[in-house]
VOGU-3710 file (C-alpha; in Angstrom, 3 decimals, decimal comma):
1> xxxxxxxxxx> 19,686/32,730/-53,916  21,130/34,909/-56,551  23,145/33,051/-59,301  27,076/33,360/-58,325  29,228/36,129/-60,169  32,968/35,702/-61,207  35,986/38,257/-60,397  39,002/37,639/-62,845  41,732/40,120/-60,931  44,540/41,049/-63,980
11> xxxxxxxxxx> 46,399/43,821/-62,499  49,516/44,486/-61,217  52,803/44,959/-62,546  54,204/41,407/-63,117  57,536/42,614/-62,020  58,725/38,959/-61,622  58,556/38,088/-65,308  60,555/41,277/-66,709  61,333/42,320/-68,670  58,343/40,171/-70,831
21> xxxxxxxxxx> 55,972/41,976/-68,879  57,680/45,696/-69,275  55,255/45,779/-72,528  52,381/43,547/-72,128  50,461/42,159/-69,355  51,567/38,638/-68,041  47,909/37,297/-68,180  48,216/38,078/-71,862  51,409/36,215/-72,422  50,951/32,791/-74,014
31> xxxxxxxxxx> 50,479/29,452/-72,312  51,214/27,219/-74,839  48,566/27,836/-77,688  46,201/30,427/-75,336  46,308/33,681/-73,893  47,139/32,959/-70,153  43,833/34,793/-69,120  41,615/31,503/-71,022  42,390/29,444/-68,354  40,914/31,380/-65,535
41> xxxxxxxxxx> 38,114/32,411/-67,423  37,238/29,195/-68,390  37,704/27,796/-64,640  34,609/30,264/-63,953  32,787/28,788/-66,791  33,600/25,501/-65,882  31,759/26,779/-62,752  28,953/27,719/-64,526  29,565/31,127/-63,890  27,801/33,293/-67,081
51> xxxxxxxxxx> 28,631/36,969/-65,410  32,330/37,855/-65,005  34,497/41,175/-64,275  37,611/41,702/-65,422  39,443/43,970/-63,566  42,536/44,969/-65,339  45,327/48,045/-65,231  44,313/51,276/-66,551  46,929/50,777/-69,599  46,052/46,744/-70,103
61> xxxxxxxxxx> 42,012/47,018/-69,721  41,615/48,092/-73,088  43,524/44,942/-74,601  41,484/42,393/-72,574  38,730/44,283/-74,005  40,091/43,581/-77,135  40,464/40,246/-76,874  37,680/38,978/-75,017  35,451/41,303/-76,308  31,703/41,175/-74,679
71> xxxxxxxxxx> 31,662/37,251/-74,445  28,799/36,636/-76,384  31,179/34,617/-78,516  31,096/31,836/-75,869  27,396/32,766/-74,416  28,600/34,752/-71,572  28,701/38,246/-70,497  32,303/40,402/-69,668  32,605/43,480/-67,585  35,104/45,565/-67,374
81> xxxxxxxxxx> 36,719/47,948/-64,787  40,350/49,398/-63,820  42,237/48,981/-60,975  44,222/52,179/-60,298  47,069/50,650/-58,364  48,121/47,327/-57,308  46,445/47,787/-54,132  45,622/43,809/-52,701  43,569/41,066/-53,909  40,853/41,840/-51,852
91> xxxxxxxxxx> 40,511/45,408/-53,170  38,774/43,504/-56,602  36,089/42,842/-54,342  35,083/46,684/-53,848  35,713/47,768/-56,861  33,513/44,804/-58,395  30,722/45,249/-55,197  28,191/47,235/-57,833  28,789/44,591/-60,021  28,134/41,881/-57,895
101> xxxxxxxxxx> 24,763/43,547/-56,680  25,179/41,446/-53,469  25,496/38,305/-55,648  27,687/35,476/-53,873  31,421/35,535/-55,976  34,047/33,444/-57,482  37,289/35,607/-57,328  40,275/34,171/-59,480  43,653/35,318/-60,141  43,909/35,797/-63,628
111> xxxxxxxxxx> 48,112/33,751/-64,077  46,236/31,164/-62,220  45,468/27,599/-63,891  43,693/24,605/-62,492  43,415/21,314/-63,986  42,130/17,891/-63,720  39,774/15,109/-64,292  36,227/16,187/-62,802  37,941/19,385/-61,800  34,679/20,995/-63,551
121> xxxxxxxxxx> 32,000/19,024/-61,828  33,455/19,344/-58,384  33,643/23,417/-59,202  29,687/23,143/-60,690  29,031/21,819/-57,258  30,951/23,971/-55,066  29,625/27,017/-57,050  25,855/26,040/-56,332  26,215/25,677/-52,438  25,012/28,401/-50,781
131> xxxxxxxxxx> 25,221/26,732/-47,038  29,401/28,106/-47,088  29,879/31,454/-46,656  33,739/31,312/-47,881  35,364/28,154/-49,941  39,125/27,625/-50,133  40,901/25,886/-52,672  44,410/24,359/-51,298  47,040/22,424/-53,210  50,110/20,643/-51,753
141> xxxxxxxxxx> 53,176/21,967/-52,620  56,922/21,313/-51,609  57,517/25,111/-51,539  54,578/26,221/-48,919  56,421/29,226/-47,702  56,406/31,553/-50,434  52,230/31,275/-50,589  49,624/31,777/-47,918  49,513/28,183/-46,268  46,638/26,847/-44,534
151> xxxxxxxxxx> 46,677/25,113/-41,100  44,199/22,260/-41,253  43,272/20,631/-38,064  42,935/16,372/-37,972  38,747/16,735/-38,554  39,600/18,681/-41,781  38,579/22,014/-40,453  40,595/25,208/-41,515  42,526/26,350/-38,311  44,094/29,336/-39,634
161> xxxxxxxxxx> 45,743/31,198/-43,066  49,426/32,229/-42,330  50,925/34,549/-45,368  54,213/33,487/-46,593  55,955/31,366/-42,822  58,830/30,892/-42,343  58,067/27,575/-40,346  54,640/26,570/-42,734  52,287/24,775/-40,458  51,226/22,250/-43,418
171> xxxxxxxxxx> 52,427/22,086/-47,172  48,976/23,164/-48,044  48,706/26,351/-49,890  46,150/28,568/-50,787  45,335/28,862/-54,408  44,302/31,855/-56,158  40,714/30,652/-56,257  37,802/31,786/-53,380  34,113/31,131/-53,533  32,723/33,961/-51,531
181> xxxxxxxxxx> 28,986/34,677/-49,979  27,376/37,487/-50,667  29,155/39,900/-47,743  32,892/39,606/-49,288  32,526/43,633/-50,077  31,779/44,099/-46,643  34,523/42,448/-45,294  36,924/43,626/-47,808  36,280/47,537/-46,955  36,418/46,468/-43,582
191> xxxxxxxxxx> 40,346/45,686/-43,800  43,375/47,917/-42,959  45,988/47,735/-44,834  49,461/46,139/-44,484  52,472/46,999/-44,127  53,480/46,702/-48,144  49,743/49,206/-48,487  47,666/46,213/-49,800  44,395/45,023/-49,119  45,216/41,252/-48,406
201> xxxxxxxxxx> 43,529/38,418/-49,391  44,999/36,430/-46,559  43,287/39,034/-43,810  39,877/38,602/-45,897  40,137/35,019/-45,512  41,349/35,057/-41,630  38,401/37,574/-40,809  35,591/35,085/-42,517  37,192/32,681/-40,511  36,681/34,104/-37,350
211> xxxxxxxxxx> 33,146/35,339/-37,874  31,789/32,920/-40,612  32,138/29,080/-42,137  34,561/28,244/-44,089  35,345/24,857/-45,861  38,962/24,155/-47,556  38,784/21,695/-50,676  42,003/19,850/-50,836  42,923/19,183/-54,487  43,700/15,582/-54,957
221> xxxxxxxxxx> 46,662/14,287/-56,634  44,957/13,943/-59,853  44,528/17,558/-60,076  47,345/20,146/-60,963  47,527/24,397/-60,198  49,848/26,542/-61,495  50,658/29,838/-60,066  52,226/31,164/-63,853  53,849/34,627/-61,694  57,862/33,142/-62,871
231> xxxxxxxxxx> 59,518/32,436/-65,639  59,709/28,823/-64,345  55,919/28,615/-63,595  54,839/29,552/-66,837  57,170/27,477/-68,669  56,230/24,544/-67,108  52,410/25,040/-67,078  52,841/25,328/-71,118  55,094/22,027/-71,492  52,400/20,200/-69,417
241> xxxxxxxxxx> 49,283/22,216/-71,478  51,140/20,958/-74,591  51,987/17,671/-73,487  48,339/17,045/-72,090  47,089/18,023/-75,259  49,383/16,635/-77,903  48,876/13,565/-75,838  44,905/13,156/-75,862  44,560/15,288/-78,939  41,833/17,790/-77,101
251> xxxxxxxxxx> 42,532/21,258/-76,109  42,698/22,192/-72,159  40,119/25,348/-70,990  39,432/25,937/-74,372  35,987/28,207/-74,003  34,382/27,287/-76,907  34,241/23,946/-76,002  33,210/24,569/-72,496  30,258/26,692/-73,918  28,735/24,221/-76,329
261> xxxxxxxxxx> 28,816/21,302/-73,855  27,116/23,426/-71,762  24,607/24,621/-74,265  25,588/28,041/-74,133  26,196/28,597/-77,832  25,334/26,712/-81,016  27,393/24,407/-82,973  27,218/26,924/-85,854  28,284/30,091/-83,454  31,223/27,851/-83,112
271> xxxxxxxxxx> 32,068/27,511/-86,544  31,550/31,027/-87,312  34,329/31,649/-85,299  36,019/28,822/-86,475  36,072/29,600/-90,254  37,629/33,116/-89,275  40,706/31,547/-87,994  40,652/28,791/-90,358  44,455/28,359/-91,211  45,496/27,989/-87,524
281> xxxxxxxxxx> 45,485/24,777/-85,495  42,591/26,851/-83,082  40,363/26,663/-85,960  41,150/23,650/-86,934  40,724/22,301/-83,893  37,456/23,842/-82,840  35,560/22,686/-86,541  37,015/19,111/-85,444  35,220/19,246/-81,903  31,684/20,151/-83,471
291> xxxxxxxx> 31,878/17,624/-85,551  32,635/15,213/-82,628  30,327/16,570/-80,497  27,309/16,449/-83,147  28,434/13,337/-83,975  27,810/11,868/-80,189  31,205/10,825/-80,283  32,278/12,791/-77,545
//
């Protein structure tokens, strides 16, 4: 089996966070101390995921570029590719279908964060099954009809995907997180349109369900997702990314940490990078976790 690839979809016009986003993309805008787009891209490495696309706005590409640069930095390797119009989730999955070289995918929505203890072992594990052709990841929420919401039966099993009820079947929703097998291009060109012109992730999902498997992992109470799209969201995923980490005194989805536990880069690649940015608390913070993790006091 071919090692899985990640899909970090950045586009659109984040029209629900203007005027912020009138000048900058929202998965640039801060969440607490990190770009927003960290925390996705270090859910895929988390996942163990070492090839990733970002697919991005023809005007916002080149400043992802910018920042993440080719990923070496963190022992990885970043793609790039534009996304003409806001045209459906799904639609990353075509554009990205070279790139995936029929390679099994993680797509992630790039103002989506996930959190929580084991969060990254559970992901390493999902990532390396290839017996599911589609995994979902559902959260409970007390607001299930403004998200896709999945009906799950009483033996677990996903019944059906319903975009956006008005009378939700369950308060499960679906997160902007999919582990896809190896046919998601396929599938994806394979969908009409709706109504609003898009491509819809929903539809992708509905039509693996009806001709493939299809396993929904219920995030447990212990776990958190945050859909950053509001003004609201976004605020409250940075007071609980600062409180988490003025709290325990380590930094959430921070990549260079991710990629030295996982042996991806050196301690001194890390503190290359670190002694750049000396003066801030990133730097700072980054020559302190070498030390701790060279120490063995990890």
């Amino acid at each position: 089996m071919k090692e899985r690839k990640g899909i970090i979809l950045a586009g659109g016009t984040g029209t629900r966070l203007y005027p912020v986003t009138n000048v900058v993309s929202k998965q640039l805008l801060p969440v607490f101390d990190k770009p927003m787009i960290y925390y996705p891209l270090a859910t895929l490495m988390l996942a163990g995921i070492k090839e990733i696309l970002i697919i991005s706005t023809p005007e916002d590409l080149p400043r992802f570029e910018r920042l993440l640069g080719s990923g070496s930095q963190w022992g990885i390797e970043i793609n790039y590719e534009i996304q003409p119009a806001p045209e459906g989730i799904a639609q990353a999955l075509i554009i990205g279908e070279d790139f995936l070289a029929d390679s099994p995918s993680a797509l992630i929505l790039g103002d989506n964060i996930f959190h929580g203890a084991g969060f990254g072992v559970k992901l390493n594990e999902l990532s390396l099954d290839s017996m599911r052709n589609l995994t979902l990841f559902a959260c409970q929420v007390h607001d299930p009809e403004r998200y896709g919401v999945a009906e799950i039966g009483a033996d677990g099993r996903l019944i059906n995907i319903e975009e956006k009820p008005e009378d939700p079947k369950s308060n499960y929703a679906v997160t902007g997180l999919y582990f896809y097998d190896a046919d998601a291009p396929k599938f994806a060109a394979d969908l009409e349109p709706s109504s609003r012109g898009e491509l819809e992730i929903t539809a992708l999902n509905n039509a693996y369900l009806k001709h493939s498997s299809v396993h929904v992992e219920k995030l447990d109470r212990g776990h958190v997702w945050f859909d950053t799209g509001t003004p609201e969201s976004l605020s409250e995923a940075s007071q609980y990314v600062q409180a988490i980490e003025h709290r325990q005194g380590v930094k959430i989805h921070c990549p260079e940490e991710i990629a030295l536990h996982k042996g991806w880069v050196s301690s001194d690649k890390i503190l290359e990078t670190a002694s750049s940015v000396a003066n801030s608390d990133y730097g700072q913070y980054l020559t302190r976790m070498v030390k701790r993790h060279n120490s063995g006091h990890y």
